[in-house]
Gaussian input, Z-matrix of N, CA and C with variables (Angstrom, degrees):
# hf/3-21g

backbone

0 1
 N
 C     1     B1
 C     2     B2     1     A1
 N     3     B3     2     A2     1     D1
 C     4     B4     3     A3     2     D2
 C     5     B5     4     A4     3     D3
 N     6     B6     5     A5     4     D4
 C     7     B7     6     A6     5     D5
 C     8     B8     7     A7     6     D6
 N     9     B9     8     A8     7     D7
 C    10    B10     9     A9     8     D8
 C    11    B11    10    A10     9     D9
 N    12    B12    11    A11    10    D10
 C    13    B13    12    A12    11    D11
 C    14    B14    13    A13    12    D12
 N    15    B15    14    A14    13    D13
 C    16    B16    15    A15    14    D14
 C    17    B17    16    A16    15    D15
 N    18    B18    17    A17    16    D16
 C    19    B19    18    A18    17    D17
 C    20    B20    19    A19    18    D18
 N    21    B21    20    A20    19    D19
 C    22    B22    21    A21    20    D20
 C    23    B23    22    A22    21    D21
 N    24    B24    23    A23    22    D22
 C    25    B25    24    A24    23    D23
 C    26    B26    25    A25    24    D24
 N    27    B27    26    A26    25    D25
 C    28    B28    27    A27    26    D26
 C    29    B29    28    A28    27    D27
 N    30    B30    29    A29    28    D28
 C    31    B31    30    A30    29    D29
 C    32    B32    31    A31    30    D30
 N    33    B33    32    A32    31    D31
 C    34    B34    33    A33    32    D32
 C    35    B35    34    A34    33    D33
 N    36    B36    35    A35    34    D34
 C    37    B37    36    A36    35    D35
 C    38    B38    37    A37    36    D36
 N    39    B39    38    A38    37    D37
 C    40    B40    39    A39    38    D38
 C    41    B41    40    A40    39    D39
 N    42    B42    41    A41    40    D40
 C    43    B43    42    A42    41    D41
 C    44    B44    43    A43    42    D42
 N    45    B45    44    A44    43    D43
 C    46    B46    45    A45    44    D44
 C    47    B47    46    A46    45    D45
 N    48    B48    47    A47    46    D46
 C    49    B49    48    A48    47    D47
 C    50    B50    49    A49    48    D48
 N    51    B51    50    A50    49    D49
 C    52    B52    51    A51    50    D50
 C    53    B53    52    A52    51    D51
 N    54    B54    53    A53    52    D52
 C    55    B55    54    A54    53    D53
 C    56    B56    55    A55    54    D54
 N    57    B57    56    A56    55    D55
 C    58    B58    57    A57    56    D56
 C    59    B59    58    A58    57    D57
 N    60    B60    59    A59    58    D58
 C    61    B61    60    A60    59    D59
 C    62    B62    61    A61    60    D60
 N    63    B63    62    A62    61    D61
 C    64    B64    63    A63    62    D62
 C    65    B65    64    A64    63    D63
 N    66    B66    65    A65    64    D64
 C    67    B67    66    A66    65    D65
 C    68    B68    67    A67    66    D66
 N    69    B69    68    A68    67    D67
 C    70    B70    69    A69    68    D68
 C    71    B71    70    A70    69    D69
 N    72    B72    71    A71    70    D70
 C    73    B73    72    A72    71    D71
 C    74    B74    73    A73    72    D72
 N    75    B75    74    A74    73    D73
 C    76    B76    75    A75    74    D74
 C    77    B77    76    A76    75    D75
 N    78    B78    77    A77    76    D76
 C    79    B79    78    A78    77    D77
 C    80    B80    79    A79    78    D78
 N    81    B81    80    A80    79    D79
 C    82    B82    81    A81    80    D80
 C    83    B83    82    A82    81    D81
 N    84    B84    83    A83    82    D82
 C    85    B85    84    A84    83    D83
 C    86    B86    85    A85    84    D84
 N    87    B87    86    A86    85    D85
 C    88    B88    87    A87    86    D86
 C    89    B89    88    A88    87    D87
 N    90    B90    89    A89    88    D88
 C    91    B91    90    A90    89    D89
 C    92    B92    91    A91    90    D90
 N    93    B93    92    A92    91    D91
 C    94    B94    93    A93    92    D92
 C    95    B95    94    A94    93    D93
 N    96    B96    95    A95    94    D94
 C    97    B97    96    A96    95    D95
 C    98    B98    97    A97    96    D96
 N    99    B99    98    A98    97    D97
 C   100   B100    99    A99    98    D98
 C   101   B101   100   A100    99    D99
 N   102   B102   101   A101   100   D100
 C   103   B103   102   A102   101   D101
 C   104   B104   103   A103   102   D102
 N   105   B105   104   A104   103   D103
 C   106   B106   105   A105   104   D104
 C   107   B107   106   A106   105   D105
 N   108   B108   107   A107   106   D106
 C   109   B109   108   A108   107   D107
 C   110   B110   109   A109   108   D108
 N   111   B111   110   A110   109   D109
 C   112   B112   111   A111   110   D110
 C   113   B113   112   A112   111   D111
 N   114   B114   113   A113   112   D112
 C   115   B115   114   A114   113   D113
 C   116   B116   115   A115   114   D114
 N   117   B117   116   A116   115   D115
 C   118   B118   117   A117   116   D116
 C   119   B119   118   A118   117   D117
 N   120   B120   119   A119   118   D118
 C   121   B121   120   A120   119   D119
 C   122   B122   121   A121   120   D120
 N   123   B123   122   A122   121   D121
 C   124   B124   123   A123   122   D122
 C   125   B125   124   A124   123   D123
 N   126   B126   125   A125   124   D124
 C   127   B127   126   A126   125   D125
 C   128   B128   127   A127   126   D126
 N   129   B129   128   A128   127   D127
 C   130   B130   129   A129   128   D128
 C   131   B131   130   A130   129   D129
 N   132   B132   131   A131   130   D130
 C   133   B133   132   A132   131   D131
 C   134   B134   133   A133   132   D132
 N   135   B135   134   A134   133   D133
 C   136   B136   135   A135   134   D134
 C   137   B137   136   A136   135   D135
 N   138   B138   137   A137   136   D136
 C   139   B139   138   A138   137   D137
 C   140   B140   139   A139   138   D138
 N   141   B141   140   A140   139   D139
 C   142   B142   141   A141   140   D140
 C   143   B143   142   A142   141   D141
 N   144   B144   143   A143   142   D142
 C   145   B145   144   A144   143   D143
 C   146   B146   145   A145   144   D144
 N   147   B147   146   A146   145   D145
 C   148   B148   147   A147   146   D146
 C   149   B149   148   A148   147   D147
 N   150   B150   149   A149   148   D148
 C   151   B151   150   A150   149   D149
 C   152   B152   151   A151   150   D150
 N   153   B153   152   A152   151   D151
 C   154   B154   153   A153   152   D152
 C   155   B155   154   A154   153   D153
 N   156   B156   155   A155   154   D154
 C   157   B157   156   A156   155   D155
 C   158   B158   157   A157   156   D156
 N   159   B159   158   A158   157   D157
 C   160   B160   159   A159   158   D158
 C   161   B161   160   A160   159   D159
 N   162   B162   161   A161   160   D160
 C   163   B163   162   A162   161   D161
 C   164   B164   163   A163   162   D162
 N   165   B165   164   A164   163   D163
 C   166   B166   165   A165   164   D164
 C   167   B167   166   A166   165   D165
 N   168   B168   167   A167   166   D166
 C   169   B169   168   A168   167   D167
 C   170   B170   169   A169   168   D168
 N   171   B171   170   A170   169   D169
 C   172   B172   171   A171   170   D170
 C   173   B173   172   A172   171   D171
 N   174   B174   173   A173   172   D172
 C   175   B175   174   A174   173   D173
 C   176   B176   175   A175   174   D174
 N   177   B177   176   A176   175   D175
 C   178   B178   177   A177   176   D176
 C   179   B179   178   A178   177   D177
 N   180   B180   179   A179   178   D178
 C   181   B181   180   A180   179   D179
 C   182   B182   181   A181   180   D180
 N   183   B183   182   A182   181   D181
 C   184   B184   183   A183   182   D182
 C   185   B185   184   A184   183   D183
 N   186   B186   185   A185   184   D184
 C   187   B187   186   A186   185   D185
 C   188   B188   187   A187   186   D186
 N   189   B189   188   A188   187   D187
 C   190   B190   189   A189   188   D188
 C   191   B191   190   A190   189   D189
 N   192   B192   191   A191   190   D190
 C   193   B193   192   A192   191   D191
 C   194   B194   193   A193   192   D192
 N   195   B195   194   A194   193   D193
 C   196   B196   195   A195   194   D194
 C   197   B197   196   A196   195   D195
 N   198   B198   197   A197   196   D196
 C   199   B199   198   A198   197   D197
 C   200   B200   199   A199   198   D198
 N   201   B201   200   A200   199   D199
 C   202   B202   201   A201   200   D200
 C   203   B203   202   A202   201   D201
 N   204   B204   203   A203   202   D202
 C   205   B205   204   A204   203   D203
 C   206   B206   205   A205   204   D204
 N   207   B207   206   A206   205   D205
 C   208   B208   207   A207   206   D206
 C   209   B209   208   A208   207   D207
 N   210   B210   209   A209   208   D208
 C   211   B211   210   A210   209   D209
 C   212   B212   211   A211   210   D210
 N   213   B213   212   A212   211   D211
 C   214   B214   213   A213   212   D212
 C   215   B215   214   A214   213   D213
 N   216   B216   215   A215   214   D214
 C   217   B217   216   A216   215   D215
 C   218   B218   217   A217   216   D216
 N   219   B219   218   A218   217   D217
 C   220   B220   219   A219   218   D218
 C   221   B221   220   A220   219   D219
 N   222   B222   221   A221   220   D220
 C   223   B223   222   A222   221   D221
 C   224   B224   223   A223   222   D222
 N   225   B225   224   A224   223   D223
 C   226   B226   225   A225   224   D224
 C   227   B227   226   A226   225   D225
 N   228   B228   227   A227   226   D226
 C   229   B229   228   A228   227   D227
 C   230   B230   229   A229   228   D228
 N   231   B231   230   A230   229   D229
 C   232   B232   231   A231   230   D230
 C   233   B233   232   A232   231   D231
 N   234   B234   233   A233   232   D232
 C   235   B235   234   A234   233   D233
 C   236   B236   235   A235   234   D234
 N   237   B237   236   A236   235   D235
 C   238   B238   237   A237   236   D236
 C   239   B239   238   A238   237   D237
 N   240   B240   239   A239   238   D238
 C   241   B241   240   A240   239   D239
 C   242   B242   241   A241   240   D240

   B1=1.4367
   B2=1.5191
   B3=1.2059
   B4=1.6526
   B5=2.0701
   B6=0.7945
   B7=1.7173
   B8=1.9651
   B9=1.0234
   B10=1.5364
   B11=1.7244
   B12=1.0147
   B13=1.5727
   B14=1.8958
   B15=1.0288
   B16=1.4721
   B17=1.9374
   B18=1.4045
   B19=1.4820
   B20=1.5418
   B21=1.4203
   B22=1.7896
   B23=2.0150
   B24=1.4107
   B25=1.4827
   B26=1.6546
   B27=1.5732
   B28=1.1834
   B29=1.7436
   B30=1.3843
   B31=1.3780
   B32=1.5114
   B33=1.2327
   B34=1.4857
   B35=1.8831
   B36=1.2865
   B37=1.1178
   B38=1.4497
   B39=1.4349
   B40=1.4141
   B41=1.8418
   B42=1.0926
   B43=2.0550
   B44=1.5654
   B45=0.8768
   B46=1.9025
   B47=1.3831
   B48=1.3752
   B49=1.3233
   B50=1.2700
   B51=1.2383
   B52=1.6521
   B53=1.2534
   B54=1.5323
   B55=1.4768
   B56=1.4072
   B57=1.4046
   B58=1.4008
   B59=1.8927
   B60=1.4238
   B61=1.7700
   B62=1.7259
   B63=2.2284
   B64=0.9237
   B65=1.8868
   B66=1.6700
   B67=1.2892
   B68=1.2670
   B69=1.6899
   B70=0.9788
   B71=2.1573
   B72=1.7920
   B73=2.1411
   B74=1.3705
   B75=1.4287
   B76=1.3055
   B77=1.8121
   B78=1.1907
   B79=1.7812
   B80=1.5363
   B81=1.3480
   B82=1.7378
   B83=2.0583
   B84=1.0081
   B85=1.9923
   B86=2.2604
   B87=1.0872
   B88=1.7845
   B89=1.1849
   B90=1.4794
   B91=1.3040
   B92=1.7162
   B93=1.2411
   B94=1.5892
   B95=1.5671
   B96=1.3670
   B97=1.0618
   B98=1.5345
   B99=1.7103
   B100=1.5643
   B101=2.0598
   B102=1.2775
   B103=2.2335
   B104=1.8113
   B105=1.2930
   B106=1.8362
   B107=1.4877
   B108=1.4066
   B109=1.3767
   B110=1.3197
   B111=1.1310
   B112=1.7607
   B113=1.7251
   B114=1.1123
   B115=1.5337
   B116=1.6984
   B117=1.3514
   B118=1.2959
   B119=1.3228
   B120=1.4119
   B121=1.3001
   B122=1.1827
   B123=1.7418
   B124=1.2264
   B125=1.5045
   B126=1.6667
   B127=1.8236
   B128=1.2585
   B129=2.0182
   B130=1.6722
   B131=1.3549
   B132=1.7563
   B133=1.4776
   B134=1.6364
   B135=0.9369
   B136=1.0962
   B137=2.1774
   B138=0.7241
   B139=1.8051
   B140=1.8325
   B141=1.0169
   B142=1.8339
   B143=1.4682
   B144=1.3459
   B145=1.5757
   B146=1.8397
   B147=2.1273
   B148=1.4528
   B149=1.9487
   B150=1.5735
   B151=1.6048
   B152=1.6870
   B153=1.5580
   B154=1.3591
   B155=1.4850
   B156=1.2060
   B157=2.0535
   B158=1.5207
   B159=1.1258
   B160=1.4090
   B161=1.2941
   B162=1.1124
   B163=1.7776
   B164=1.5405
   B165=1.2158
   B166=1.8283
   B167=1.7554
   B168=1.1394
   B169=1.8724
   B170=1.9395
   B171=1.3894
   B172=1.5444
   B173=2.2040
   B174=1.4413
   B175=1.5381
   B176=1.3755
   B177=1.7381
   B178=1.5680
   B179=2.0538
   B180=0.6915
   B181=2.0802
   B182=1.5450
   B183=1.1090
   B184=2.1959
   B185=1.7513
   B186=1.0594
   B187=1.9642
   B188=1.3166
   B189=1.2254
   B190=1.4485
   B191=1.7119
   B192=1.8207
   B193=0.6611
   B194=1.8904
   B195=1.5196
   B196=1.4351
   B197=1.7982
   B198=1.3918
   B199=1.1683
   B200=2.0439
   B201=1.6618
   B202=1.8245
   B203=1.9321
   B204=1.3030
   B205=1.6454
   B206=1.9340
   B207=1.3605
   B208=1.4592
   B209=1.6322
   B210=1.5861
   B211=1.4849
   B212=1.2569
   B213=1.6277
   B214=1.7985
   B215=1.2818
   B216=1.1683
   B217=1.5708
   B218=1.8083
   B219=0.9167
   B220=1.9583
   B221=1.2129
   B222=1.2586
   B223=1.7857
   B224=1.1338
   B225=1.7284
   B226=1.4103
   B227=1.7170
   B228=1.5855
   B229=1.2304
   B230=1.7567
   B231=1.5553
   B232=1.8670
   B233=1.7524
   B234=1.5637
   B235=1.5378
   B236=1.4116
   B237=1.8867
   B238=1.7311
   B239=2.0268
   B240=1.2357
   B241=1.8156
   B242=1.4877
   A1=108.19
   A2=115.55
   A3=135.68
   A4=99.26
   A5=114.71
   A6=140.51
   A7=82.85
   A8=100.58
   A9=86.87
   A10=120.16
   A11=116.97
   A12=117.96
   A13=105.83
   A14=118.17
   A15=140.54
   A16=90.96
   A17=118.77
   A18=146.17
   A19=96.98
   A20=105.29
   A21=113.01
   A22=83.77
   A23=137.20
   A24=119.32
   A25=109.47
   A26=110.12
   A27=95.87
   A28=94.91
   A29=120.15
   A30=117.90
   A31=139.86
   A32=92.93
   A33=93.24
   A34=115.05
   A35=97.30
   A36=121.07
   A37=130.10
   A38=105.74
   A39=108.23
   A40=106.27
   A41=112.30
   A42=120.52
   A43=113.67
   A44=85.37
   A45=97.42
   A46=102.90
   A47=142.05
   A48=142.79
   A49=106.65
   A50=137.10
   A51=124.83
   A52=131.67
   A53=125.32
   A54=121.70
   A55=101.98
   A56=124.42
   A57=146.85
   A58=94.35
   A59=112.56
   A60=122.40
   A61=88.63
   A62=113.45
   A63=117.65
   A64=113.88
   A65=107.83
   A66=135.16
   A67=97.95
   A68=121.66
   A69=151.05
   A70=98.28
   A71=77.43
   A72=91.53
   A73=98.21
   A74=141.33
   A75=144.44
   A76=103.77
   A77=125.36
   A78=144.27
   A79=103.05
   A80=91.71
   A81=120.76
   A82=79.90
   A83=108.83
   A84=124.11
   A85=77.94
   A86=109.83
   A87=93.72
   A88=118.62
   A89=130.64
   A90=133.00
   A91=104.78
   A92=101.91
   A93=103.90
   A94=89.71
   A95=142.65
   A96=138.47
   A97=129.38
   A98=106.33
   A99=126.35
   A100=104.77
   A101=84.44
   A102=89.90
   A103=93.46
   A104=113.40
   A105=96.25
   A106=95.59
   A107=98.36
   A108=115.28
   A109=125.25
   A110=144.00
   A111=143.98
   A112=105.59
   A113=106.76
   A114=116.57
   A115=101.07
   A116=115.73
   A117=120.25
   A118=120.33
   A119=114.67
   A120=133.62
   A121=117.72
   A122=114.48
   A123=148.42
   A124=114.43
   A125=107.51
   A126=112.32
   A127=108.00
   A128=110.63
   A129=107.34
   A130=100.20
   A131=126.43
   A132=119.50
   A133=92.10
   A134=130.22
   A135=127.61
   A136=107.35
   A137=90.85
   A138=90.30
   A139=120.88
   A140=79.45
   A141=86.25
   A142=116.92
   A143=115.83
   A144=132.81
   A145=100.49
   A146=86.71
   A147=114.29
   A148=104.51
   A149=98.76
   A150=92.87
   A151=104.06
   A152=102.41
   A153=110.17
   A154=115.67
   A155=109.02
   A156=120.21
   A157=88.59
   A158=144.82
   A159=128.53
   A160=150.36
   A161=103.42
   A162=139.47
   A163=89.86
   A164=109.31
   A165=100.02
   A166=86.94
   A167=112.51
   A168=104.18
   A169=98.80
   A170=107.81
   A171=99.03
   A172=78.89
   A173=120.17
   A174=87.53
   A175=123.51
   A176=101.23
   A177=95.76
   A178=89.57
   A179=117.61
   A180=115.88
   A181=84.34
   A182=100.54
   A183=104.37
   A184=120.64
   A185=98.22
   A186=110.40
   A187=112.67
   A188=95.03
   A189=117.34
   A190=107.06
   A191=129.45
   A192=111.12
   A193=106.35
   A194=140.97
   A195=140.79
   A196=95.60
   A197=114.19
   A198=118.45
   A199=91.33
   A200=88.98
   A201=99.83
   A202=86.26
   A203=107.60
   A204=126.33
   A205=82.08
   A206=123.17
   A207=123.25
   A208=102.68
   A209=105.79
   A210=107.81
   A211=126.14
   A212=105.62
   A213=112.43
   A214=122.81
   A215=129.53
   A216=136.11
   A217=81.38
   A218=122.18
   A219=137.53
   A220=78.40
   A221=74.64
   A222=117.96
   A223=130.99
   A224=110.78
   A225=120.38
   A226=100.12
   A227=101.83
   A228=104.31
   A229=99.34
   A230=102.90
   A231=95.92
   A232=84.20
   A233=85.56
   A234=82.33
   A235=115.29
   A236=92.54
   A237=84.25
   A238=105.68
   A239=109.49
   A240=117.65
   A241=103.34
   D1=129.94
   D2=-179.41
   D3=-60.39
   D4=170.06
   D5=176.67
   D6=-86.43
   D7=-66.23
   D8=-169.85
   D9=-79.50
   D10=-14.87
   D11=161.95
   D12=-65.88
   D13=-56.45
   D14=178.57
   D15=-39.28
   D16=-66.80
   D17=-174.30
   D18=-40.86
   D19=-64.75
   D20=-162.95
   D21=-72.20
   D22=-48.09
   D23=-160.66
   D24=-59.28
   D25=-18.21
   D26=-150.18
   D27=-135.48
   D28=24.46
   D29=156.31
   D30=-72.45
   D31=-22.95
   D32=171.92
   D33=-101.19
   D34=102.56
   D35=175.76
   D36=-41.44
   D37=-41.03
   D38=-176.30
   D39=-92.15
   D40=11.30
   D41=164.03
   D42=-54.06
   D43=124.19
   D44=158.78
   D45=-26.81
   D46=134.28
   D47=148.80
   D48=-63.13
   D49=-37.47
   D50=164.33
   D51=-85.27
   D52=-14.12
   D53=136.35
   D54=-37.53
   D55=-87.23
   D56=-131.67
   D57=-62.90
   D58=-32.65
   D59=-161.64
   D60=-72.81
   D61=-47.02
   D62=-160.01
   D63=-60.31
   D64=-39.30
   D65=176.23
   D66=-40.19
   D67=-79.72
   D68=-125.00
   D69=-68.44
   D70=-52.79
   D71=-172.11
   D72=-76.98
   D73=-16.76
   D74=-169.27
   D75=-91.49
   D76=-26.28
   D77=169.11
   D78=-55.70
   D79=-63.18
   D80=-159.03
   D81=-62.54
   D82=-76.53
   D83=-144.57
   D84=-60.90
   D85=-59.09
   D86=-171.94
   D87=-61.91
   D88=14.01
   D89=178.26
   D90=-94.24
   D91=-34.70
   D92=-172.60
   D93=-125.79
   D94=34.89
   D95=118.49
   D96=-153.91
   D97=87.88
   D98=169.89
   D99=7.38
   D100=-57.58
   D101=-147.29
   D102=-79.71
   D103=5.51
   D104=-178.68
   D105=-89.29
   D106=151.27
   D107=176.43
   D108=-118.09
   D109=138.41
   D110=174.58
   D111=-27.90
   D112=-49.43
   D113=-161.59
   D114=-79.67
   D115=-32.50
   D116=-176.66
   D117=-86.17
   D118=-10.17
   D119=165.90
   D120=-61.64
   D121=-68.08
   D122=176.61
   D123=-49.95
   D124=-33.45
   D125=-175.77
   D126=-82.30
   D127=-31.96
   D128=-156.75
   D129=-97.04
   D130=-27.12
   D131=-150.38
   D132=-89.60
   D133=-165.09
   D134=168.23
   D135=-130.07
   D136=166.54
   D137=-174.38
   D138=-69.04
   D139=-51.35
   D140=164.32
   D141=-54.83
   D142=-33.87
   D143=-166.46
   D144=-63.80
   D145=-64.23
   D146=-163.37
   D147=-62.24
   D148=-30.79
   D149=-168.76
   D150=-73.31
   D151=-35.02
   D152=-173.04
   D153=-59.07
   D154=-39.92
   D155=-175.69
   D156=-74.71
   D157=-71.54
   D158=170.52
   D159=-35.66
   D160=-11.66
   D161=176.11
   D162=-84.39
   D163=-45.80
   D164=-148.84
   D165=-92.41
   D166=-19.81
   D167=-162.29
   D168=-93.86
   D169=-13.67
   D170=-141.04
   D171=-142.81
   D172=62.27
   D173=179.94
   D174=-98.57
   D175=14.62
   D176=177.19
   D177=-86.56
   D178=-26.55
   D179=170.92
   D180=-33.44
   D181=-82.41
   D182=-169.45
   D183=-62.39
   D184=-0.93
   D185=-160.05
   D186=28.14
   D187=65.12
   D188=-176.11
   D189=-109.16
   D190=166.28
   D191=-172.47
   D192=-100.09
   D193=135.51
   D194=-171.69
   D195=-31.97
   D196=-59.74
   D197=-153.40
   D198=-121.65
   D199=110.80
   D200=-176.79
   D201=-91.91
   D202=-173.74
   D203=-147.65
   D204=-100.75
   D205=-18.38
   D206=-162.31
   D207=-99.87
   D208=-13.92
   D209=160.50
   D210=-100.08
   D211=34.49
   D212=-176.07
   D213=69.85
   D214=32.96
   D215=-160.12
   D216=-102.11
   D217=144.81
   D218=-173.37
   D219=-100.87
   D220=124.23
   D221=155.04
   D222=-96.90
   D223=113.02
   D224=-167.03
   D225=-76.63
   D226=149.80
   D227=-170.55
   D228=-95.85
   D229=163.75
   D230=-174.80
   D231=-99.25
   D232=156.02
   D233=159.40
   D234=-97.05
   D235=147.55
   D236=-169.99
   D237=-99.90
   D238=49.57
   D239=171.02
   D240=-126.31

C-alpha cells in the first residue's frame, strides 16, 4: 500500500475504525491477491484478527507506538535522582 492510498483510506476521520481497519487489510490482501473481495474479507477474517493486522501494519491509524513494551521493545530505565 502507497503513503497515498493509506492517505485517501484513512482521511475521513469521523469513519468507523472497523470499517476503515476492514478497508485498510482488504487494499493491502487485493494487491497480492486479484479475487479477494471487501465482503469476503469482512465474512472470513474475524474482527479481532482484522483490527489486530492493522494495528501492526498501520500504528499511526491507532497512535500507537510500531513496537509496544509486550513485543520486547527495551525499556529504558528512569532515573530515580
Amino acid at each position: 500500500m502507497t503513503l497515498e492510498e493509506f492517505a485517501e483510506l484513512t482521511k475521513d476521520k469521523e469513519e468507523n475504525k472497523t470499517e476503515q481497519s476492514f478497508r485498510i487489510l482488504y487494499t493491502v490482501w487485493h494487491k497480492a491477491d486479484p479475487t479477494v473481495t471487501l465482503d469476503g474479507v469482512k465474512k472470513k477474517i474475524p474482527l479481532r484478527i482484522a483490527l489486530k493486522l492493522v494495528k501492526k501494519m498501520t500504528p499511526e491509524l491507532f497512535q500507537t507506538d510500531p513496537l509496544e513494551p509486550s513485543q520486547g521493545a527495551p525499556q529504558a530505565e528512569q532515573p530515580t535522582s
